[in-house]
PAZANU-478341 format. One record per residue (C-alpha): residue number from 0; residue in one letter; z negated, y negated, x negated. Coordinates in steps of 0.02 Angstrom, whole numbers, padded with zeros to 5 digits. Layout:
REM residues N
+-----+--------+--------+--------+--------+
! num ! residu !     up !  north !   east !
+-----+--------+--------+--------+--------+
! NUM !      A !      Z !      Y !      X !
...
+-----+--------+--------+--------+--------+
END
This chain:
REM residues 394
+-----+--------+--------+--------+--------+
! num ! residu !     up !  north !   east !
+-----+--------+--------+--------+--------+
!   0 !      X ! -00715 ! -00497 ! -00588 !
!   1 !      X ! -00672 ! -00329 ! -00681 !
!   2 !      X ! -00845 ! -00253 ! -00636 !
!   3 !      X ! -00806 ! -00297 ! -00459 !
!   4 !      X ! -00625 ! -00234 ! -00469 !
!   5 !      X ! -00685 ! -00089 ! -00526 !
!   6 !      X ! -00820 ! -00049 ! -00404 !
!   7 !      X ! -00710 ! -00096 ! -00274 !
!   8 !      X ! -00580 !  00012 ! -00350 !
!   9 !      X ! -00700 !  00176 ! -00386 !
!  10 !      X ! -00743 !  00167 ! -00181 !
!  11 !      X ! -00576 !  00157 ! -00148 !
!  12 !      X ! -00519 !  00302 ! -00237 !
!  13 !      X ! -00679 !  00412 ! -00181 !
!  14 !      X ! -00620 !  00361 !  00009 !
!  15 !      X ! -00426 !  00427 ! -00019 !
!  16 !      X ! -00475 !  00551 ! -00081 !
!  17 !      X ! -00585 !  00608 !  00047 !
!  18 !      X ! -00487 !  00541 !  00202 !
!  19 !      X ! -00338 !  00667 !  00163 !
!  20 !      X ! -00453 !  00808 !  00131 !
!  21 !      X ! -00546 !  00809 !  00304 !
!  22 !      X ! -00397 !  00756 !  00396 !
!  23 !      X ! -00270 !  00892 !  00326 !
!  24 !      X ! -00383 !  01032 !  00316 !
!  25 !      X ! -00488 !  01020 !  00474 !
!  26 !      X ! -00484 !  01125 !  00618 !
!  27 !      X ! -00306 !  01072 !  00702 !
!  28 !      X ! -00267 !  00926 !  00573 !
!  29 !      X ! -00124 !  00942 !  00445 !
!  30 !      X ! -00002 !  00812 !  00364 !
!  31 !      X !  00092 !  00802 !  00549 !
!  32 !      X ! -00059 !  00721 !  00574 !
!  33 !      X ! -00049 !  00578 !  00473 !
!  34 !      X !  00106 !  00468 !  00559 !
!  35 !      X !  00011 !  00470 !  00707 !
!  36 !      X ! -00157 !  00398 !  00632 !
!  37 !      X ! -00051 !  00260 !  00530 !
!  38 !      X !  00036 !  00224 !  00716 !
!  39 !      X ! -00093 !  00226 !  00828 !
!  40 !      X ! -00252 !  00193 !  00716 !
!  41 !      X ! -00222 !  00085 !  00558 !
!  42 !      X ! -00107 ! -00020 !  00622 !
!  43 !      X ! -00202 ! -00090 !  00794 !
!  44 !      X ! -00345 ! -00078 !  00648 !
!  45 !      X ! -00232 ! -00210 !  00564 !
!  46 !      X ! -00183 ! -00320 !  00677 !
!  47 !      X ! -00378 ! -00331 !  00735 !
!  48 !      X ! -00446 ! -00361 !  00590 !
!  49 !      X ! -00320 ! -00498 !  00557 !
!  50 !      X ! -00371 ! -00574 !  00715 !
!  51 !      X ! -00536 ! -00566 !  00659 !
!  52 !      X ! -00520 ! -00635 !  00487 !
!  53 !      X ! -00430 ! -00804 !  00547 !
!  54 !      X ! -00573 ! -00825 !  00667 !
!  55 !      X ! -00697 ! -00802 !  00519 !
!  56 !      X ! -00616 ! -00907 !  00387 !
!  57 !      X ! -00622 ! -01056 !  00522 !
!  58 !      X ! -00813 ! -01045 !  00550 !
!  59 !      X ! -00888 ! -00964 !  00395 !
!  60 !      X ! -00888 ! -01007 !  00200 !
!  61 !      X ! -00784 ! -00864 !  00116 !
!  62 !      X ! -00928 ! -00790 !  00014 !
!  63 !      X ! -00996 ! -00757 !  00176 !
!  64 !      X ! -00849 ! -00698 !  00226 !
!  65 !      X ! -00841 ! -00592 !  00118 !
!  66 !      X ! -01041 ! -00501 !  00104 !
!  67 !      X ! -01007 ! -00501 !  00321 !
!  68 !      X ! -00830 ! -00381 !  00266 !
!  69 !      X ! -00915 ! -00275 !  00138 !
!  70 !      X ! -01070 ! -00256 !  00263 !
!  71 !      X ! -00960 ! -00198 !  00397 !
!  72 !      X ! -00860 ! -00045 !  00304 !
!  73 !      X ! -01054 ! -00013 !  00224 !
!  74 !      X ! -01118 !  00007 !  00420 !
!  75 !      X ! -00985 !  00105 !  00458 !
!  76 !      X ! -00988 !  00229 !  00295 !
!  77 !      X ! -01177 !  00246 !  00346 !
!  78 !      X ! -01143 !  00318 !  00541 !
!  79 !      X ! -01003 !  00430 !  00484 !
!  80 !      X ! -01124 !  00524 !  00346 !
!  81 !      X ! -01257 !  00508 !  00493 !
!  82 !      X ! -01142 !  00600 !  00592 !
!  83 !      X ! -01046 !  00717 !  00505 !
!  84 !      X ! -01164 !  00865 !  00506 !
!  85 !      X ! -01132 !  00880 !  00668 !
!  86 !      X ! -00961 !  00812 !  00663 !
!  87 !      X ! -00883 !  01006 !  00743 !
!  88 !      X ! -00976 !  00973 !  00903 !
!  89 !      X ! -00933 !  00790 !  00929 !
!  90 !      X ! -00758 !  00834 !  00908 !
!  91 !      X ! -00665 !  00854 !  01055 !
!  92 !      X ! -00613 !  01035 !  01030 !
!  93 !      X ! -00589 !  01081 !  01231 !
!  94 !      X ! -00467 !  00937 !  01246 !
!  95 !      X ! -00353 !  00984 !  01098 !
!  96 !      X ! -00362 !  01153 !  01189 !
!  97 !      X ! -00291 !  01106 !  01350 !
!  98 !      X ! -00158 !  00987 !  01286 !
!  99 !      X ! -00100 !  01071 !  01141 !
! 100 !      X !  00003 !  01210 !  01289 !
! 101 !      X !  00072 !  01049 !  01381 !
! 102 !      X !  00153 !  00951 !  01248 !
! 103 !      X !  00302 !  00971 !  01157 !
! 104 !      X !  00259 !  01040 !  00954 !
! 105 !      X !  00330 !  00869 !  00890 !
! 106 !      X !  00158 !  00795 !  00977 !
! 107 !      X !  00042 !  00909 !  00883 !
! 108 !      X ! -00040 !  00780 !  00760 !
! 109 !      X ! -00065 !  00661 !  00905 !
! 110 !      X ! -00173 !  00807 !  00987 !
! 111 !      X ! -00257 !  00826 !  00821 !
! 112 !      X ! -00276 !  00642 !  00787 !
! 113 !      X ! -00388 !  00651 !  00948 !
! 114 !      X ! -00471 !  00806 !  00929 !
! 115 !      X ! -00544 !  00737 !  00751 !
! 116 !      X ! -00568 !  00563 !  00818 !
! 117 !      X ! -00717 !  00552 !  00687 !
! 118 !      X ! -00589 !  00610 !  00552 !
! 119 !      X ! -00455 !  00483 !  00629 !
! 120 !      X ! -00592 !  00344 !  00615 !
! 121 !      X ! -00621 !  00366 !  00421 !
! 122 !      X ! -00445 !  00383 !  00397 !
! 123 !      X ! -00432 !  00208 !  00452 !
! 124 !      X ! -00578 !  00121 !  00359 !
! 125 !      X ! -00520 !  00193 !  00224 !
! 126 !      X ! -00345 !  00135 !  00227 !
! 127 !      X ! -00419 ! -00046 !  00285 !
! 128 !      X ! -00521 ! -00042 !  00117 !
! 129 !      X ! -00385 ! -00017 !  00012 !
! 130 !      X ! -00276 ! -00180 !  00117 !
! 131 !      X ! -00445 ! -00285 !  00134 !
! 132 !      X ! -00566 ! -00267 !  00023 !
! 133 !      X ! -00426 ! -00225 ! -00130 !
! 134 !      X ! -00295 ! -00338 ! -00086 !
! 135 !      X ! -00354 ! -00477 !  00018 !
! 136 !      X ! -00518 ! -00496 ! -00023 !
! 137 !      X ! -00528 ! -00456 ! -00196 !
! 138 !      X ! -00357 ! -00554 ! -00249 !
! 139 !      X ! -00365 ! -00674 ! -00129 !
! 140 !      X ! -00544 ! -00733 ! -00226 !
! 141 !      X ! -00444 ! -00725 ! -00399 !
! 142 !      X ! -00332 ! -00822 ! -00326 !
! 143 !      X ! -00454 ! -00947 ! -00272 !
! 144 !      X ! -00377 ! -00943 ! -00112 !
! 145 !      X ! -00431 ! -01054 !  00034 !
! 146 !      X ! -00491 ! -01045 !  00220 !
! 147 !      X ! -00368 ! -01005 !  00349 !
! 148 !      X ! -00374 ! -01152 !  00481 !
! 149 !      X ! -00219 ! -01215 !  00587 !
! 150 !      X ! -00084 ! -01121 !  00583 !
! 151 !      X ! -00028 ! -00937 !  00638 !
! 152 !      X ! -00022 ! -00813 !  00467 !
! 153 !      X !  00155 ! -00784 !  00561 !
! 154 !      X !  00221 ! -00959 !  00526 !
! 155 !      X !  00229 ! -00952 !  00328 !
! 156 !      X !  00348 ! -00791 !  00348 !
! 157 !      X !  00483 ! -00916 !  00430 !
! 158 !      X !  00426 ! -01063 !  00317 !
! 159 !      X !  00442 ! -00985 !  00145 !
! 160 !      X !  00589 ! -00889 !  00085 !
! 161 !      X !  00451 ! -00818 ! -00059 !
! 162 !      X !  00331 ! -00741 !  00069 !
! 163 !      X !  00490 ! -00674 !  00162 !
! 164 !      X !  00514 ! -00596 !  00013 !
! 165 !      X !  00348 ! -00541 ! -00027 !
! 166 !      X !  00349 ! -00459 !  00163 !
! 167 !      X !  00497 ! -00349 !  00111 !
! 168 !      X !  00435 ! -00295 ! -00033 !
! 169 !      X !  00266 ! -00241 !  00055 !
! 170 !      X !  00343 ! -00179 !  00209 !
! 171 !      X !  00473 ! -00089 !  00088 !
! 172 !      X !  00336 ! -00014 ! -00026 !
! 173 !      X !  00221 !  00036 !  00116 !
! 174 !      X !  00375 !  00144 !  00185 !
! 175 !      X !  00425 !  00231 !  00019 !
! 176 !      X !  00235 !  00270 ! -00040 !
! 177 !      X !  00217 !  00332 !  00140 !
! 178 !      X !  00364 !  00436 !  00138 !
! 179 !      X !  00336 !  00511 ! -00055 !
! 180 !      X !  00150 !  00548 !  00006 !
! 181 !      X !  00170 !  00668 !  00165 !
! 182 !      X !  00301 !  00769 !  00065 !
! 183 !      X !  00186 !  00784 ! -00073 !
! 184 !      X !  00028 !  00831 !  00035 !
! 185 !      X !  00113 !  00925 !  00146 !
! 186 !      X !  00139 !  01040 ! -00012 !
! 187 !      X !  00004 !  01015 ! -00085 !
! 188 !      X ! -00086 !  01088 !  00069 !
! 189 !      X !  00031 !  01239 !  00048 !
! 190 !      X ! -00039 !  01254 ! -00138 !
! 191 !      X ! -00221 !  01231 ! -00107 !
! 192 !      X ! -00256 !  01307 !  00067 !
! 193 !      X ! -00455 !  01273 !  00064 !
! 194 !      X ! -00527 !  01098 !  00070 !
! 195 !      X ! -00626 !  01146 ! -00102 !
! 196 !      X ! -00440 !  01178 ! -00183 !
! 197 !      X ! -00371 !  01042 ! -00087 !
! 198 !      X ! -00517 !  00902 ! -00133 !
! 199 !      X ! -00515 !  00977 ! -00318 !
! 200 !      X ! -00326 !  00932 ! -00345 !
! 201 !      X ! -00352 !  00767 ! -00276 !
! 202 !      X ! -00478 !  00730 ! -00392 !
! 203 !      X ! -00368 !  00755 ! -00535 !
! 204 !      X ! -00249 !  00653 ! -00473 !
! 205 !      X ! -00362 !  00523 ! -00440 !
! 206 !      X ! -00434 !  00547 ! -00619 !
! 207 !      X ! -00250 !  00531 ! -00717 !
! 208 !      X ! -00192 !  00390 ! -00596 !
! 209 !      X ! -00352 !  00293 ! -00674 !
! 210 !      X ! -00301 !  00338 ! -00852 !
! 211 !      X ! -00134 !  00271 ! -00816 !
! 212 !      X ! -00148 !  00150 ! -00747 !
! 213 !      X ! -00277 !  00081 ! -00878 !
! 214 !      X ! -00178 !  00111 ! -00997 !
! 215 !      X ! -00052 !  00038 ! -00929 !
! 216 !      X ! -00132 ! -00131 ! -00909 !
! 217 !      X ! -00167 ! -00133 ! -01088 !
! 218 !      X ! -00001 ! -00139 ! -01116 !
! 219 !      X !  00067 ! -00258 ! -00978 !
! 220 !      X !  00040 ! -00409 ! -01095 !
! 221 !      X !  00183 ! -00331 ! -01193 !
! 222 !      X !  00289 ! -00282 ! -01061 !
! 223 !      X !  00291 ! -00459 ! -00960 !
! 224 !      X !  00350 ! -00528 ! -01143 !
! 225 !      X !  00477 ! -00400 ! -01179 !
! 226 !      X !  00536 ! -00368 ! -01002 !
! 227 !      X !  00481 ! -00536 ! -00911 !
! 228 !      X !  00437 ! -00538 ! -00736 !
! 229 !      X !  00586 ! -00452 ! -00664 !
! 230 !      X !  00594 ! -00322 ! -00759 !
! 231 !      X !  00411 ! -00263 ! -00754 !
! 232 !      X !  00423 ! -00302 ! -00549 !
! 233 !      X !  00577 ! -00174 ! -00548 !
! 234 !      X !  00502 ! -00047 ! -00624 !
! 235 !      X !  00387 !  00027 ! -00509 !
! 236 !      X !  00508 !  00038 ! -00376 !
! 237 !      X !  00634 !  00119 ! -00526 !
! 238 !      X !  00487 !  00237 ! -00573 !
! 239 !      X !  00492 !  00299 ! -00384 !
! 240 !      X !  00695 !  00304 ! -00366 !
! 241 !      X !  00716 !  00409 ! -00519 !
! 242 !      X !  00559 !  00519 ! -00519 !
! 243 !      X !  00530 !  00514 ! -00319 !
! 244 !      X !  00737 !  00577 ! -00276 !
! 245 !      X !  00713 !  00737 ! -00406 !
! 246 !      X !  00555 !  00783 ! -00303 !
! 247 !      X !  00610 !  00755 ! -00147 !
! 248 !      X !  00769 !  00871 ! -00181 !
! 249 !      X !  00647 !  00995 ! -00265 !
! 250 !      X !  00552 !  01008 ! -00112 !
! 251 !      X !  00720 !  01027 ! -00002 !
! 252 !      X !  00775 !  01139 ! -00115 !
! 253 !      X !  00614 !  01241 ! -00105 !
! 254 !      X !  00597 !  01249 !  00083 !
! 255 !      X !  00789 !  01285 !  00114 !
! 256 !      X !  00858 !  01373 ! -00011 !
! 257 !      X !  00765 !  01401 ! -00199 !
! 258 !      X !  00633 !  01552 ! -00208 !
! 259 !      X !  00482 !  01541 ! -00295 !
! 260 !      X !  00335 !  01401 ! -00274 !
! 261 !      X !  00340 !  01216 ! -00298 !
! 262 !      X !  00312 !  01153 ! -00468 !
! 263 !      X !  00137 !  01073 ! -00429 !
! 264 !      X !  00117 !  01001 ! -00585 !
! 265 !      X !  00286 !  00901 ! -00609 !
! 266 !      X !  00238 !  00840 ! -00414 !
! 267 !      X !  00072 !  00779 ! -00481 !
! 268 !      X !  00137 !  00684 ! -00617 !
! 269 !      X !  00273 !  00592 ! -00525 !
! 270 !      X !  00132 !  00541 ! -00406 !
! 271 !      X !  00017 !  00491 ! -00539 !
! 272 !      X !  00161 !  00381 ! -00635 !
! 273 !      X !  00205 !  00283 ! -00490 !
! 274 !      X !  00016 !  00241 ! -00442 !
! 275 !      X ! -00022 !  00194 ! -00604 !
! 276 !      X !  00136 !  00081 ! -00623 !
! 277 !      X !  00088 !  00009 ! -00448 !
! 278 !      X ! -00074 ! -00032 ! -00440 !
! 279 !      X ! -00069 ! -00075 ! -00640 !
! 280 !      X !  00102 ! -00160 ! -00674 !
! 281 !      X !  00192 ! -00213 ! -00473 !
! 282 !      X !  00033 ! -00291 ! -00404 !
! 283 !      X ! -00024 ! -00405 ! -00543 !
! 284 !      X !  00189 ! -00444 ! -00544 !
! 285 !      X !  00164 ! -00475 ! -00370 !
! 286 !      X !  00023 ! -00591 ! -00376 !
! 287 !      X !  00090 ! -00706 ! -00491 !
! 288 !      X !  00206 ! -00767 ! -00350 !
! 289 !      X !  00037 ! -00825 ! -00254 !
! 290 !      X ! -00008 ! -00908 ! -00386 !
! 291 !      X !  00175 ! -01037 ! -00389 !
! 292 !      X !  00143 ! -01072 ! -00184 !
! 293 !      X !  00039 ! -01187 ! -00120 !
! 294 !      X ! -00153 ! -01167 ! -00036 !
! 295 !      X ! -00105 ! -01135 !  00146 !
! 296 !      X !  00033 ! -01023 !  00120 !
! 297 !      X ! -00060 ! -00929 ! -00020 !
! 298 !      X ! -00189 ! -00889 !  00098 !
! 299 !      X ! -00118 ! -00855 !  00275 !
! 300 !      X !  00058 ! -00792 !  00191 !
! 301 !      X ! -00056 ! -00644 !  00094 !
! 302 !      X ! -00194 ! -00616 !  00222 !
! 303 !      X ! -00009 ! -00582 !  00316 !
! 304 !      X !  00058 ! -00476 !  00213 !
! 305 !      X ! -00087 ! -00374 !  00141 !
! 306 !      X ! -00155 ! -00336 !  00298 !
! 307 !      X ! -00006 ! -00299 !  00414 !
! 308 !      X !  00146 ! -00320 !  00319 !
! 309 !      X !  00090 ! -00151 !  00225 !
! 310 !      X !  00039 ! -00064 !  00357 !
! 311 !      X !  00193 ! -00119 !  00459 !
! 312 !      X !  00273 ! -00031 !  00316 !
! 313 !      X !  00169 !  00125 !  00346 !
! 314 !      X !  00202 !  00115 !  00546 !
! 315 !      X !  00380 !  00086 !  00516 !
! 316 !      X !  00381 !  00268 !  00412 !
! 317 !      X !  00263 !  00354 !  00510 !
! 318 !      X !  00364 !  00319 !  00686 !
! 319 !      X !  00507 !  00380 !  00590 !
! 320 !      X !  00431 !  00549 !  00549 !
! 321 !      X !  00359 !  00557 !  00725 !
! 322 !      X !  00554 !  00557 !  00779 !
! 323 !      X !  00630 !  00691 !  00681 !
! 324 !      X !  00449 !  00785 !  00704 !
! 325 !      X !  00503 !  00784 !  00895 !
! 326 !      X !  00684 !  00830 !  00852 !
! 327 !      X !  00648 !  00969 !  00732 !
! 328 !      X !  00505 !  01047 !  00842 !
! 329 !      X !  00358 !  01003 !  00738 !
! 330 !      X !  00453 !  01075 !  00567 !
! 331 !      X !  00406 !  00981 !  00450 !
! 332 !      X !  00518 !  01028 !  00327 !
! 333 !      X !  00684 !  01008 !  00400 !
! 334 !      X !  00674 !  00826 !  00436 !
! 335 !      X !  00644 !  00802 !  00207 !
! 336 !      X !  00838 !  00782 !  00218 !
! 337 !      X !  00812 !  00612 !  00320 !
! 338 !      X !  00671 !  00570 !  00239 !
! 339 !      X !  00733 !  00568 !  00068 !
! 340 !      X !  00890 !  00468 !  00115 !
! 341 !      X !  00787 !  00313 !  00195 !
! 342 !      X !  00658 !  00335 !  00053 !
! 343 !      X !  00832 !  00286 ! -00080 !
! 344 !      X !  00884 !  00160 !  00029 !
! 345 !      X !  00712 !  00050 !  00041 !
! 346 !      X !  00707 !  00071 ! -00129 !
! 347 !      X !  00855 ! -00024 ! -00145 !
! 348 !      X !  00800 ! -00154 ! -00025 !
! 349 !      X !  00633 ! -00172 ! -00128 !
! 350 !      X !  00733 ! -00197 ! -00282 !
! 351 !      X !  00853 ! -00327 ! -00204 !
! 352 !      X !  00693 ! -00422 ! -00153 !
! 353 !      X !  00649 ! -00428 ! -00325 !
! 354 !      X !  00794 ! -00470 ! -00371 !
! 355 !      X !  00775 ! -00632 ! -00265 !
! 356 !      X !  00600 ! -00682 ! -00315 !
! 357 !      X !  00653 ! -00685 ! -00499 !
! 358 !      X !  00743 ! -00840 ! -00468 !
! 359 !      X !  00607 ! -00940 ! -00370 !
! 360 !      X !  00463 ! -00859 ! -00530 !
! 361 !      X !  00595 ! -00920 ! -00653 !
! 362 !      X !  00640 ! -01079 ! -00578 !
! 363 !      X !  00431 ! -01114 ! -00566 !
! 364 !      X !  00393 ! -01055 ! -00740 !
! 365 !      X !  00527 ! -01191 ! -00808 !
! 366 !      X !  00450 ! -01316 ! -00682 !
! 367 !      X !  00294 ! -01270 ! -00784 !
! 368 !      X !  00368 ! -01276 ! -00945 !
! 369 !      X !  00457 ! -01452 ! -00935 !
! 370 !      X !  00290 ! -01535 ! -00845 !
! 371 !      X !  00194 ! -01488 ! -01000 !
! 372 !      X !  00324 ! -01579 ! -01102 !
! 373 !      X !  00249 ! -01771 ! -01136 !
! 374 !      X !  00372 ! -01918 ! -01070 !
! 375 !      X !  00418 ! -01981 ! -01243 !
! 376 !      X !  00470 ! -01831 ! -01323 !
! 377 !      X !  00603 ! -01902 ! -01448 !
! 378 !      X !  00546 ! -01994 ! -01584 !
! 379 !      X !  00503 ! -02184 ! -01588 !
! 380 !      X !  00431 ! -02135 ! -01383 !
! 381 !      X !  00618 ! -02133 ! -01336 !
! 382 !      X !  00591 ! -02134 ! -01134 !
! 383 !      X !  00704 ! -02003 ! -01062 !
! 384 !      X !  00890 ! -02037 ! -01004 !
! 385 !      X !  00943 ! -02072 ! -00823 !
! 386 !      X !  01017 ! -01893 ! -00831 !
! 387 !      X !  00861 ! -01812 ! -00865 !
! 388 !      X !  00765 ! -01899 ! -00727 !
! 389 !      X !  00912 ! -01859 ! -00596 !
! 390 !      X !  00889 ! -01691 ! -00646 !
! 391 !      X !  00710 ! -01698 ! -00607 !
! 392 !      X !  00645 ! -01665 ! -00795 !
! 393 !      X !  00559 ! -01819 ! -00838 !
+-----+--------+--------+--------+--------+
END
């Protein structure tokens, strides 16, 4: 399982990576770009592939499933490097030309989400990879999770107050990280202008985010017995509220009113802390709440969540910024103001979910604890009182 995860994991960050580099820097891309792709490409994407996943679980054996998924994104990888040689004349360059005049500046990344379409379409895959292949598939075969059959994934979000919980905290996460990312790579783009600087920077990040968040799952043992659940679920979305507000004010403060350029480095190391305590210290936190539910919910609740509560998240965000994009005439910077204030606020909502979900982890981990007691604890096999038994601990 940790050779997979780590495969899975190395192709995943090769893919981000890449995705932001050839949508950003190509020929009429840019970060305005990006809340249209998450509207109008990942999340139909999404939905789709949801579809198609409950139809596959009902008719195929999940290691099937599974080679059919991985096949799929490989077929796909293999017609885009076909492809991309001649990836400037399949673009549709004329188009972009004659509606670029006609539309209002807000709509300029939807004009440059079509013009790259084959940029658009690897921006997608690759955000599907890191919701399927990382966080269904993947955890959803640790979890020994099983086949989706009879009811709607839908059903399990009014059923269970845990996976209503677990929805907010995905749909919550998947705004803030989407927020905190188009600041920073709108100025990172500013910083590195070529795709060489811009691919190069991403690499590093990529590179410390691993170190991190290694080395932070070394040390998660520790933290889950020091700071129990709670506490190691809170502090990702902590990490972002006290690291991501300072950055967010630098970068208001650098567009409006500060001289100078943006600190690069202290942007790069908030980003890298907060993936590392995400991917190393939230999602196995986030997991073991799977783990207290039963089959059916375990598996339609997450396929769910995984797959379109976190890009619901993502949608959510991006038709915000497509709003104030509108408003502010395509100016990116002017509508940081807003986005900082919504990014503090889900963060509080995230950490009131968590908030919640300690009780239902704590209330199952004593569950746990008093069914491994044995009935005749006392000495002489003393059976346990009437108020023990009314209290459902015998």
């Amino acid at each position: 399982m940790a050779t997979l995860f780590f495969l899975m994991a190395f192709v995943n960050t090769v893919m981000d990576t890449l995705k932001d580099t050839l949508v950003i820097t190509a020929v009429g891309g840019g970060t305005q770009v990006i809340p249209f792709i998450t509207v109008y490409g990942v999340l139909p994407a999404s939905f789709a592939f949801l579809l198609a996943f409950s139809w596959g679980t009902q008719r195929l054996a999940r290691r099937h499933l599974f080679n059919i998924t991985i096949s799929c994104f490989l077929c796909f990888l293999g017609g885009f490097a076909l492809f991309y040689p001649v990836h400037e004349s399949l673009h549709l360059g004329p188009l972009a030309a004659w509606l670029g005049p006609r539309l209002p500046l807000g709509l300029a990344g939807g004009v440059g989400m079509l013009r790259n379409w084959m940029f658009t379409l690897f921006y997608c895959a690759s955000e599907l990879w890191g919701d399927v292949c990382l966080s269904l598939l993947f955890w959803g075969l640790a979890n020994e999770t099983t086949s989706m059959a009879e009811a709607p994934a839908w059903h399990f979000l009014r059923q269970s107050p845990q996976i209503r919980c677990l929805a907010l905290l995905a749909i919550s996460q998947g705004i803030t990280s989407n927020l905190l990312d188009l600041a920073w790579k709108h100025h990172l783009h500013r910083l590195a202008t070529t795709p060489a600087a811009y691919s190069a920077i991403l690499g590093d990040t990529a590179m410390w985010t691993g170190i991190v968040t290694g080395s932070l799952m070394l040390l998660s043992p520790t933290l889950f017995a020091r700071l129990g659940w709670e506490g190691v679920a809170k502090t990702t979305p902590r990490l972002m509220l006290y690291a991501g507000t300072p950055f967010f004010l630098g970068c208001i403060g650098y567009n409006f009113w500060l001289s100078g350029t943006l600190n690069g480095p202290m942007a790069l190391k908030t980003l890298v802390l907060v993936k590392g305590a995400k991917f190393s210290l939230f999602k196995p936190a986030e997991e073991m709440v799977y783990i207290g539910l039963d089959d059916e919910s375990r598996s339609k609740g997450k396929a769910a969540i995984d797959v379109v509560g976190a890009q619901s998240g993502k949608s959510a965000s991006s038709l915000l910024q497509q709003t104030l994009l509108l408003l502010s005439g395509g100016q990116l910077p002017k509508t940081l103001p807003i986005m900082a204030l919504f990014f503090a606020t889900m963060l509080r909502q995230w950490i009131g979910a968590v908030t919640v979900l300690a009780g239902y982890v704590g209330s199952e981990e004593a569950a746990q604890a008093d069914a491994k007691q044995p009935a005749g604890s006392e000495k002489g096999g003393v059976a346990p009182s009437p108020s023990a038994q009314d209290l459902g601990l015998a």
